[in-house]
N, C-alpha and C positions, 0 to 999 in steps of 0.2 A: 646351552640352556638359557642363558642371558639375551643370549640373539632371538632365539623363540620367544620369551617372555616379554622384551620390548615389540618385535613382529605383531602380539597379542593384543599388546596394546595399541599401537596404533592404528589396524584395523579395527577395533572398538574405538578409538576415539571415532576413526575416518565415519563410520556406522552412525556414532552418533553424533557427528556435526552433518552429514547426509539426513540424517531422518528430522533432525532440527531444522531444515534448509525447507525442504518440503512442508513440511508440520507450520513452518511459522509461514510459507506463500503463500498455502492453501488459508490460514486465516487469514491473512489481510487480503485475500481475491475475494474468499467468500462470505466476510463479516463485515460491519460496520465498525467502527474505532471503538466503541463497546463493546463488540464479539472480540477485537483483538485484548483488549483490555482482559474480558473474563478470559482470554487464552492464556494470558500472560498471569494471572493468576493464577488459574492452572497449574501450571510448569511451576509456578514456586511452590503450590502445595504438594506437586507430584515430586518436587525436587528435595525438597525435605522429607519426603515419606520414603526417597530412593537414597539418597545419601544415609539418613539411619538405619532402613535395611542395611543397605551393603557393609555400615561398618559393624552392625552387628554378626553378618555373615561372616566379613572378614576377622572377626576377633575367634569363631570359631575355624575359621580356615586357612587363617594365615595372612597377613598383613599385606601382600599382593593385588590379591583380589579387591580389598576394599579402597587401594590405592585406584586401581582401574576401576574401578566404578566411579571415583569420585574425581576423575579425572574424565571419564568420560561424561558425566554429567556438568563438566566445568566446560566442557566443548559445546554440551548442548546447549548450555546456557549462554554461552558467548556467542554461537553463532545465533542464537532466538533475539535476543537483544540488539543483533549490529543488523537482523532483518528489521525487526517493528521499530526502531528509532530509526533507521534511515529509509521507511517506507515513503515515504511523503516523495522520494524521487522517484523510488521504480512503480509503486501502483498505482499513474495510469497508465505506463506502459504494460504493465502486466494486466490491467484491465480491456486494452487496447489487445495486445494480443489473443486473450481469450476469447472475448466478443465483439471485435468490430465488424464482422461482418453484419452482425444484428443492429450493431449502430446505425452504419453507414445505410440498411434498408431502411431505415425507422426517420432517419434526416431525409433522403433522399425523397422519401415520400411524401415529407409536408411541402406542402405548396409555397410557389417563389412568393417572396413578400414585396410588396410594392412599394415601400420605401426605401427598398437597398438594404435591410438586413438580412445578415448571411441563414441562411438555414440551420436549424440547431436543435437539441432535441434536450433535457436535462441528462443529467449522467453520474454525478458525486456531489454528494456535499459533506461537510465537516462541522465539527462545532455541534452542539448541543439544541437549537430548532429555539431561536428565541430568547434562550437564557441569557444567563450574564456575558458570556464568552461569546456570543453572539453568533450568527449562520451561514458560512461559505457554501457557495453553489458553483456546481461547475459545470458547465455545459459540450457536449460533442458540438463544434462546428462544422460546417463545409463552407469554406472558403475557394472558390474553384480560380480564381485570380493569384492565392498563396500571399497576398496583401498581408496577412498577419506572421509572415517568416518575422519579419525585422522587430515585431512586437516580442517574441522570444526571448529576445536578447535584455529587454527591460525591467526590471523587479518595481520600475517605479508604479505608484498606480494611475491609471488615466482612460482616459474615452477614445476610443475607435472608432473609426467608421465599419459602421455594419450594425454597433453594439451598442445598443440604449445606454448601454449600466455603464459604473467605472468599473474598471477590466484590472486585476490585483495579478494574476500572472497566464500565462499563455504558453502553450506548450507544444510543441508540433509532435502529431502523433507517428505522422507520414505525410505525403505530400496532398496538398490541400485539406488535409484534414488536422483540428486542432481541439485541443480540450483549452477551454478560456474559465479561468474563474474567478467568479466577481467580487465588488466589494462586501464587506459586513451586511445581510441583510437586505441586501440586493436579489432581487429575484426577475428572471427576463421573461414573462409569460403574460397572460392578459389580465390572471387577479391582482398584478402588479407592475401597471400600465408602465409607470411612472417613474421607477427606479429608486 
């Protein structure tokens, strides 16, 4: 009986660190750091509304049940937190995954530039649009020389050949292809020649 009641549980936990796994990619692919934010709200109003269900259930059904509930909501919650705090590394690769083929049409298509900048198209930004915190931009590159591998390696921030702006980190998506993004308020297009 012991062995099936633990069994019980850790398929419920497993359940619910899976659907939190899911639940939290899908908002960081398909929100902005607001949408994850309202997610992340979310899950704490739903997670208080499920931890007092369950122990209210469990006081009429036995003190088991409301153990695995709140055990299993302690999974969903630890795996939703170790995705949205440590997104900042996987989501461009999961943004890369999903849509580069949209990308790589959308670069490809604008025309070579005559000064030697690489092609590039915008792609993410961060930060608030202005405000006090100020507004990261990150741009799809195509770099078809792979000139910017060694730029990967560096957190410092600095100017590139290819790249008007100061350049804050660089990431290689795949080969020749890279997401660059820039300094504070930096934007690389024509309403802002100038950097």
């Amino acid at each position: 009986m012991l062995r099936v009641r633990r069994s019980a549980i850790l398929v419920a936990v497993g359940l619910g660190a899976a659907t939190a796994l899911i639940a939290s990619l899908l908002a960081v692919l398909l929100t902005s750091d607001i949408g994850t934010l309202l997610y992340l709200i979310a899950v704490a109003f739903l997670g208080i509304g499920f931890v007092g269900l369950s122990l209210g259930v469990g006081l009429r059904k036995g003190r088991h049940m409301s153990i695995r509930a709140v055990v299993v909501f302690v999974a969903f919650l630890a795996v939703t937190a170790v995705v949205v705090l440590n997104q900042s590394h996987f989501r461009p690769q999961l943004f890369w995954l999903a849509w580069s083929h949209r990308y790589k049409s959308e670069v490809l298509a604008t025309s070579a530039r005559s000064n030697g900048e690489f092609k590039h198209i915008e792609w993410d930004g961060d930060g608030w649009g202005s405000g006090a915190t100020g507004d990261w931009m990150s741009y799809v590159v195509f770099d078809p020389s792979d000139s910017l591998s060694a730029a990967t390696k560096s957190d410092v921030p600095e100017k590139y050949s290819g790249i008007p702006c100061t350049v804050i980190r660089v990431r290689r998506l795949e080969k020749q292809w890279y997401s660059v993004v820039l300094d504070m308020n930096q934007f690389w297009d024509k309403m802002h020649p100038a950097c």
